[in-house]
C-alpha positions as CSV (number, residue, x, y, z in Angstrom):
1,X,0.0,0.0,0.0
2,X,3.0,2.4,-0.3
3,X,3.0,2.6,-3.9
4,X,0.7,5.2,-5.7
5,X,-0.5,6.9,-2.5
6,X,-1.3,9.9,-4.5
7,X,-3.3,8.5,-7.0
8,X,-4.7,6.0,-4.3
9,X,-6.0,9.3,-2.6
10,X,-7.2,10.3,-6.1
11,X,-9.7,7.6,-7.0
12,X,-10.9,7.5,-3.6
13,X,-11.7,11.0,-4.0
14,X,-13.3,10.7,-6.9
15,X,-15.7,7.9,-5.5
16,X,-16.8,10.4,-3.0
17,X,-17.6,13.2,-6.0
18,X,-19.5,10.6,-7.7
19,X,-22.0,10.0,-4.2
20,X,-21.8,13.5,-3.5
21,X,-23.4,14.3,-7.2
22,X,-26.0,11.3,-7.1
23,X,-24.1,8.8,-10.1
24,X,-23.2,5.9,-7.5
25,X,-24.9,6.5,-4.6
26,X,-25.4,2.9,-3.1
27,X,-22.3,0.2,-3.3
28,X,-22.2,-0.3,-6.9
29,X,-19.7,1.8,-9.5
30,X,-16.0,1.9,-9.5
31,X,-12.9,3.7,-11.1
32,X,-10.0,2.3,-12.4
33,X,-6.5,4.3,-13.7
34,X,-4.2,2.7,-16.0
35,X,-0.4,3.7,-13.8
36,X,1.7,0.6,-16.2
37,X,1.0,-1.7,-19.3
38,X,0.3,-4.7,-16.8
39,X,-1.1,-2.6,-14.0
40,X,-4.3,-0.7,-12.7
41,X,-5.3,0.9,-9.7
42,X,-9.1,-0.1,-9.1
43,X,-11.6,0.7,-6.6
44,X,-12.4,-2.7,-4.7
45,X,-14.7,-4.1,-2.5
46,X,-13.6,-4.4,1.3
47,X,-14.4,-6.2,4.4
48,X,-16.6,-3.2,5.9
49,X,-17.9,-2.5,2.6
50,X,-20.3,0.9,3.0
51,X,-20.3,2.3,0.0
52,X,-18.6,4.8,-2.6
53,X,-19.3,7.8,-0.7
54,X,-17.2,6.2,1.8
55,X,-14.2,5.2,0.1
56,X,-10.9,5.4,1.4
57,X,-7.2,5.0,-0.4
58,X,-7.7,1.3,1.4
59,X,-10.0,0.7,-1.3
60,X,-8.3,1.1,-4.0
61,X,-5.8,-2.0,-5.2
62,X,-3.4,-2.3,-7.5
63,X,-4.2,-5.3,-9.7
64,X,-3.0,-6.8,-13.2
65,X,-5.4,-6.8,-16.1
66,X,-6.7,-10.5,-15.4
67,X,-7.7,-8.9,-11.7
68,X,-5.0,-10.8,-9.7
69,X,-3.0,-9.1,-7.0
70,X,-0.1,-7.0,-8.3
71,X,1.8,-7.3,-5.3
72,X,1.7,-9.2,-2.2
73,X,-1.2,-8.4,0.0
74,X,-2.7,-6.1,-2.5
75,X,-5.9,-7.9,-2.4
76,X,-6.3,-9.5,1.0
77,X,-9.4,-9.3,2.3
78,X,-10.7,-7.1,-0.8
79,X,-12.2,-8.2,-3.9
80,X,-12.1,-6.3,-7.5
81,X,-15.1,-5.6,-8.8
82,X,-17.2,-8.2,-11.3
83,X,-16.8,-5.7,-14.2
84,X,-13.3,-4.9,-14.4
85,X,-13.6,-6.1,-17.8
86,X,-15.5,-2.9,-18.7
87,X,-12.3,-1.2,-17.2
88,X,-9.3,-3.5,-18.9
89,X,-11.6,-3.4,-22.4
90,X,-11.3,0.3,-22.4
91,X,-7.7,0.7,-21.1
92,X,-6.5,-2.1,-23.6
93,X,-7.9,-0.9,-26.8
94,X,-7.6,3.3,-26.2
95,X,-3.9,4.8,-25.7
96,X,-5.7,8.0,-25.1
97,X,-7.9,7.3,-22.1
98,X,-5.7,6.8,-18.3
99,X,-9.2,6.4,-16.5
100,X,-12.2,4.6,-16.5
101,X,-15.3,5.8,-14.3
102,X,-18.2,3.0,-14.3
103,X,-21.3,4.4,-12.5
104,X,-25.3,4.2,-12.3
105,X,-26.4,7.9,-12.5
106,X,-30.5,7.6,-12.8
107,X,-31.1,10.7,-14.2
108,X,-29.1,8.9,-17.7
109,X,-30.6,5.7,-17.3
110,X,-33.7,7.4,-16.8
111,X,-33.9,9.8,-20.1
112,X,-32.3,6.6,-22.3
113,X,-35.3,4.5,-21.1
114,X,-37.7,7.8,-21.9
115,X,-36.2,7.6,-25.7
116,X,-35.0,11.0,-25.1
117,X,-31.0,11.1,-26.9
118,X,-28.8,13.5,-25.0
119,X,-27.8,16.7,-26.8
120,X,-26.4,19.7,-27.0
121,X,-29.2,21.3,-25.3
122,X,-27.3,23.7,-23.3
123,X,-24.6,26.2,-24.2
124,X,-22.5,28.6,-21.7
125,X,-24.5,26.9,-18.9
126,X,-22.0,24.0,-18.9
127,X,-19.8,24.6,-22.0
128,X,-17.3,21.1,-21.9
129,X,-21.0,19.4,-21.2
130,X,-22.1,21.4,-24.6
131,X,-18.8,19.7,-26.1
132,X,-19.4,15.9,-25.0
133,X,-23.0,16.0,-26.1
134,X,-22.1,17.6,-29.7
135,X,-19.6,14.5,-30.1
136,X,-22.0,12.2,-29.6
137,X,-23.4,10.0,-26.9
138,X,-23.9,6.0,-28.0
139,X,-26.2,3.6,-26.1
140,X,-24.7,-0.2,-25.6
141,X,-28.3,-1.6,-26.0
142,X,-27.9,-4.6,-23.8
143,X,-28.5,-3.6,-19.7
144,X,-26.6,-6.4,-18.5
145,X,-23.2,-7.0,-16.0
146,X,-20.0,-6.7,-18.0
147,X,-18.3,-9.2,-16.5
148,X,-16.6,-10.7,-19.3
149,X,-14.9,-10.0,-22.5
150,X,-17.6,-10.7,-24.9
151,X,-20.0,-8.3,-23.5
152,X,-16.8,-5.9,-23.0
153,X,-16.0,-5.8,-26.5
154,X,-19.5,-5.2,-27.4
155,X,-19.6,-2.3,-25.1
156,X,-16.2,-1.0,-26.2
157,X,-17.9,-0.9,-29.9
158,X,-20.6,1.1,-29.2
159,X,-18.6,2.9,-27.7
160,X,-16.5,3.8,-30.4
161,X,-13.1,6.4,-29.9
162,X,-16.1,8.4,-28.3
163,X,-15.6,9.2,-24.5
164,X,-18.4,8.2,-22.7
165,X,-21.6,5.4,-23.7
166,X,-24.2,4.8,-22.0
167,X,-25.3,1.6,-20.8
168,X,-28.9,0.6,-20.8
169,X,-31.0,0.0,-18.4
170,X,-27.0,0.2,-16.6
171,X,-25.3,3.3,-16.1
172,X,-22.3,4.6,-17.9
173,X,-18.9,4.2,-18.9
174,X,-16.7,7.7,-19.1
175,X,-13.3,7.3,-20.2
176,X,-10.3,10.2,-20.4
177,X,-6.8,10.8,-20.1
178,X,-7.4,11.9,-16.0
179,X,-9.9,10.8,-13.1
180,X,-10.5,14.1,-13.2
181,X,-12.3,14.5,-16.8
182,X,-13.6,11.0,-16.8
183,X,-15.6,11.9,-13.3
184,X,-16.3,15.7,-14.5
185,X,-17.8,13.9,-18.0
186,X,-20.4,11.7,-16.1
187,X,-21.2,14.7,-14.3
188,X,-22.0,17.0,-17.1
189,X,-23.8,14.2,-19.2
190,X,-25.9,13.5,-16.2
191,X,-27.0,17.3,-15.9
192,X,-27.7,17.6,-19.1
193,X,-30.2,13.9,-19.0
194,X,-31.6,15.7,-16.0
195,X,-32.7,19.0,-18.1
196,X,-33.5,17.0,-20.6
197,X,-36.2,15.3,-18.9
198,X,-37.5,18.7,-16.9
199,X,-37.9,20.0,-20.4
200,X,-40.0,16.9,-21.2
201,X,-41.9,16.6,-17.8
202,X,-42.6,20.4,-18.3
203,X,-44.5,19.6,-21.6
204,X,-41.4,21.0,-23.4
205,X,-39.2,19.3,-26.4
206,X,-35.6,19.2,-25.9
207,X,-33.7,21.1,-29.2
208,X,-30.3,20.8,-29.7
209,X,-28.4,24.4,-29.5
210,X,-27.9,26.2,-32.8
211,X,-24.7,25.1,-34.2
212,X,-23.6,28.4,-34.7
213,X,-24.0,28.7,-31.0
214,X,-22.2,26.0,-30.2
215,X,-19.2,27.3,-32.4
216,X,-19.6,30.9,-30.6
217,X,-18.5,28.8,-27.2
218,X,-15.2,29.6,-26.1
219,X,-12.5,27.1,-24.8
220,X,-12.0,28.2,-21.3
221,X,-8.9,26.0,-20.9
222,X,-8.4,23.6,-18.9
223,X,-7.2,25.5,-15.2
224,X,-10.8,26.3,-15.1
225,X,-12.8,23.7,-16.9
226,X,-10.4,20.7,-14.9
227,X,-8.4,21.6,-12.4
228,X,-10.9,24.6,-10.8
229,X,-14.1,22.3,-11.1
230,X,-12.4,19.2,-9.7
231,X,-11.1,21.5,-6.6
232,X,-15.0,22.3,-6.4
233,X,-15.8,19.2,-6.2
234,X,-14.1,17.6,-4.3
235,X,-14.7,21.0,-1.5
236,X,-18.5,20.1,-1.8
237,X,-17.8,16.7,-0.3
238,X,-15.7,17.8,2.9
239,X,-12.5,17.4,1.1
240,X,-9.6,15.7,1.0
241,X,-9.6,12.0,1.7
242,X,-6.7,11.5,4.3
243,X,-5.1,7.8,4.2
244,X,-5.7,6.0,7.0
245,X,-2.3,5.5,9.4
246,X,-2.0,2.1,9.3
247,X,-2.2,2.2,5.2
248,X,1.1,4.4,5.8
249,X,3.3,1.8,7.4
């Protein structure tokens, strides 16, 4: 447990945003980072087991692709998670992404089953959420576990070289270069599934943003649209997770 303490920290963090926003709010969902060609850290399941919004850097392991220990003791008396091949799918086939955020926002799940597609309905409200939906958000059809490579590899092609799918009847998958963006992706997709079905509820119909809106938006760069957003979040859930002593030694 002395290796990757900071990016232990990290992921268990980034559980916590997740609760705190309402995408895994029970004991299901989990966030992997690639950190070697043979290695991942992964959020895992413990012996006193309560939940993402109560993760600690003890939860997180570092594991090889097949989900065997990387190290002696790494997985004593925790268990990875049934879908890491969702995780090692992703990782494997995408140089570009570093993390992989699985989660079960309802909002999404909710507004796939209602038929409504997410779009770009929204401009300078949340501009990198205007982004995301303009690229396109695919649906992986099938709302099962994926627990094993076939129904990984199925996942990974409807998921294309596109950053996040959703999953139905599921949840999502969010893949990017960072925790960071993969966790600030869900979040923005979920708002926008969220307006979308206000707008419907409301007797409303959800239009996609002129394009030449959309081309109006300005990059804001990422200091603000990263690294100043994932400092708010992670202040709106009490802050920093601190590793427990014992983890230390």
């Amino acid at each position: 447990m002395k290796e990757f303490q900071e990016e232990r920290v990290l992921i268990a963090q980034a559980c916590r945003v997740l609760a705190a926003r309402g995408l895994a709010e029970g004991i299901l969902g989990h966030i992997s980072l690639r950190v070697s060609s043979e290695h991942l850290l992964v959020r895992c399941r413990g012996p006193r087991e309560r939940g993402l919004g109560y993760t600690g850097p003890e939860d997180i392991r570092l594991v090889r692709y097949d989900g065997t220990a990387a190290a002696q003791g790494e997985l004593d008396g925790w268990s990875v998670p049934n879908e890491l091949p969702l995780h090692t799918a992703v990782l494997q086939a995408r140089n570009d992404v570093k993390a992989v955020v699985h989660a079960h926002p309802p909002q999404i799940v909710a507004a796939d089953l209602a038929g409504i597609e997410i779009r770009p309905i929204v401009g300078a409200f949340d501009i990198p959420g205007a982004r995301l939906a303009a690229g396109g958000v695919p649906v992986y059809h099938r709302g099962v576990l994926v627990r094993n490579d076939s129904v990984a590899t199925e996942m990974l092609t409807a998921m294309g070289e596109l950053p996040v799918v959703i999953l139905r009847g599921h949840g999502i998958t969010s893949a990017a270069a960072s925790v960071e963006q993969a966790v600030l992706q869900a979040i923005s997709l979920n708002t926008i599934a969220g307006l979308s079905l206000d707008i419907v509820s409301a007797g409303g119909t959800v239009t996609a943003l002129a394009p030449e809106d959309l081309a109006e938006l300005p990059d804001l760069g990422a200091d603000f649209n990263t690294r100043t957003a994932w400092r708010h979040e992670v202040a709106r859930t009490g802050g920093i997770v601190a590793p427990r002593t014992e983890d230390l030694t």
